[in-house]
Residue, then its C-alpha position, 0 to 999 in steps of 0.5 A: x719635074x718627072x717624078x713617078x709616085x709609089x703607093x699601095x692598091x688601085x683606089x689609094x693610087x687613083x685618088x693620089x694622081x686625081x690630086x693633081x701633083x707632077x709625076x706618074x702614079x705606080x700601084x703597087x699589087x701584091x702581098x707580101x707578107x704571106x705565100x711563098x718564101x722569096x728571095x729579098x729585093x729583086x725578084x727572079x722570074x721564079x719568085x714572081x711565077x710563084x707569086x703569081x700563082x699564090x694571088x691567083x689561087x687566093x682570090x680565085x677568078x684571076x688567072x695565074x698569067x694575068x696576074x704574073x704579067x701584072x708583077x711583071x709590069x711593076x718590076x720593068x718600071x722600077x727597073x726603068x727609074x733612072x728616066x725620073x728625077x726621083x720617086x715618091x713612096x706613099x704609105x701607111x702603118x698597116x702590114x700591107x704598107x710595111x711590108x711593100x715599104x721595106x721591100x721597094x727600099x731593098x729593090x732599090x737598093x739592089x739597084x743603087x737608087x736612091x733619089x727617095x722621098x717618103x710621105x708615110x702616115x699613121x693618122x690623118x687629120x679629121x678621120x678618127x678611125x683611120x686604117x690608110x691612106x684609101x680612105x684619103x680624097x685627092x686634096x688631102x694627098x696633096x697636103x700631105x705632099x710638104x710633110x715628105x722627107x728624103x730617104x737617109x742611106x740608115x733608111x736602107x739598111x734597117x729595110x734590107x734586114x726586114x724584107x729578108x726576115x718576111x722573104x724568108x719568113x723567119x718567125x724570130x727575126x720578125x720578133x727581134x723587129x716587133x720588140x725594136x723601135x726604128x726612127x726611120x721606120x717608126x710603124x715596123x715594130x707594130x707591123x711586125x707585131x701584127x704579122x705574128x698575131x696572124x701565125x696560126x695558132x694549134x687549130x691553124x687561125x691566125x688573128x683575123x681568121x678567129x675574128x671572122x669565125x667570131x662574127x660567125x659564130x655570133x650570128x652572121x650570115x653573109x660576107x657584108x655582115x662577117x665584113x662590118x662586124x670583123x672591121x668593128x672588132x679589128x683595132x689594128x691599122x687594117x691591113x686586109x681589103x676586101x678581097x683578102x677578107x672574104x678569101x679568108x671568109x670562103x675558106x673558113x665558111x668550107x671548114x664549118 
């Protein structure tokens, strides 16, 4: 069966296709839950340029054309779906899976397709401190594999409404979701939750930049030591990599 695979970041996506199941494996890159306002679903070429942009100014050593290329390549598969027989979403509890989940669930829609299953994780057998399904080995994809469920059309409708609501940025759809509890999409709520912990606060922190200035402020001096003492204290699904953090880091180290 031709089936191509979505999931979220290089290594999560490496280790599903190193799993051995039928199909083509997607990456998906971007982060939607901050930058510049889009539109919902399908974006337009000035949406991505944009998106393009912020990445690149965020992380620094990309370049804006590279990564506009790279968004670009992503939307031309899914326009390509109709060739596979159906696609697979693999994703996790963290706002970064969230917020990528709600939004492919509305590009497809916009496109009429919807030959979907979703494998979608909270927790993982033998990791106690999970965060996502980067920290998962190649066989453990494939057990997950049998646990996927097809993707109903009330699916949809509840995606669309949240992908507007982080598109937009509207703060207070955003909590009418935090306070909703969905079947369909059980790990919303609390991923809507953590995107208004990171709204900034009076002196402009949201939650992970006051963590990082913590680790800081309790003595450490380097990135590797702000990153491990930031993961100790962050008890939420961790929606930030590497890279994010240390963006965070960087800027907030100029500030001092």
């Amino acid at each position: 069966m031709n089936l191509l695979h979505i999931t979220n970041g290089d290594h999560a996506a490496a280790q599903l296709a190193s799993g051995g199941l039928l199909g083509e494996v997607l990456a998906w890159s971007d982060i939607l839950f901050a930058g510049p306002e889009r539109d919902p679903g399908l974006p337009n070429e000035g949406d991505l340029a944009a998106r393009a942009a912020f990445i690149a100014d965020t992380f620094g050593l990309l370049q804006a054309s590279d990564v506009l290329t790279k968004l670009q390549a992503q939307y031309a598969k899914l326009s390509g779906v109709s060739a596979y027989d159906g696609v697979v979403l693999w994703f996790d509890a963290c706002l970064m899976d969230q917020t990528t989940l709600v939004h492919l669930f509305a590009c497809f829609d916009d496109m009429n397709y919807q030959q979907l299953e979703l494998v979608e994780v909270g927790q993982f057998p033998g990791i106690a401190d999970f965060h996502g399904l980067g920290q998962l080995l190649p066989a453990d994809f494939v057990s997950l594999y049998p646990l996927r469920r097809a993707v109903p059309l009330s699916d949809f409708a509840v995606a669309r409404r949240a992908d507007r609501a982080f598109a937009k940025r509207h703060e207070g759809e955003i909590r009418r979701l935090a306070g909703e509890q969905s079947p369909a999409l059980p790990f919303l709520a609390a991923a809507c939750a953590c995107w208004l912990e990171e709204l900034p606060d009076a002196v402009g922190l949201g939650k992970l930049d006051r963590l990082i200035v913590e680790a800081m402020d309790d003595g450490a001096r380097d990135f590797p030591t702000v990153h491990r003492q930031v993961a100790a204290r962050d008890l939420r699904p961790r929606f930030w990599g590497d890279s994010w953090l240390e963006a965070k880091y960087r800027r907030l180290l100029a500030r001092r």
